[in-house]
N, C-alpha and C positions, 0 to 999 in steps of 0.2 A: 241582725237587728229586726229586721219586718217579719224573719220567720215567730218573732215571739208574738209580736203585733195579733198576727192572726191566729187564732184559735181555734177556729173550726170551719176548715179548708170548705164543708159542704155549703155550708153558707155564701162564705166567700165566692166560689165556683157558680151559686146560684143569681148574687147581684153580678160577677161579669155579664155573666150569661143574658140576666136583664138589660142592663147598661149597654150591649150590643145590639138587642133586641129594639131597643127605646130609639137607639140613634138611629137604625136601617128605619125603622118608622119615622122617623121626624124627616129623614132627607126622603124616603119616599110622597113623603105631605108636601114636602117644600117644593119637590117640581112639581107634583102635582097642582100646587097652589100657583107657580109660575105658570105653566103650562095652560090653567087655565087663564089667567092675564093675559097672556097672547094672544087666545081663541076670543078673549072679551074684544080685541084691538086687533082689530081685522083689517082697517086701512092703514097700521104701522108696523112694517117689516121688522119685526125689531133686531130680526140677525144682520140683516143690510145696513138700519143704521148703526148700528153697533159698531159691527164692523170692518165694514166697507165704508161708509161717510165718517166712520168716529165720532158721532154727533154726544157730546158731551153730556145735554139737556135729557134725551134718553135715557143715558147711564144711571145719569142723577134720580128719575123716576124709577128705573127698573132695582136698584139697591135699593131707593124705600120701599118698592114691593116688596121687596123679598126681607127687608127688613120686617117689615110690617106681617108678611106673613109667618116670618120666624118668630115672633110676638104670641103670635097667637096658638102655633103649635105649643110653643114654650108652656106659655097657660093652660092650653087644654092638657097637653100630658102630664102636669103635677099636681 
């Protein structure tokens, strides 16, 4: 059934190819955008509280980071 679907394999072969392309970019953004949050917050360990203290209030901020920054790759690359 999907072989009929697709009709010309080079096409197809070229949006994988993008689509693999796009995601290794978007998680190279997203540490990089994490990464720099940590260098901005230099008096907060954040792998210590993490976890070693399990400090919940961190977790809660470091997911909106990354939320937040996933936002934004999302919008810039479409």
């Amino acid at each position: 059934m999907m072989l009929a679907l697709i009709t010309d394999w080079n096409a197809f072969g070229a949006a994988l190819l993008a689509t693999a392309i796009f995601g290794l970019v978007g998680i190279v953004l997203m540490l990089s955008g994490f990464k720099l949050f940590d260098i901005m917050t230099p008096k907060i360990d954040l792998e210590k509280e993490l976890g070693e203290n399990k400090n919940v209030a961190v977790a809660i901020v470091v997911a909106s980071v990354i939320i937040g920054i996933a936002l934004v790759v999302s919008a810039a690359m479409s």
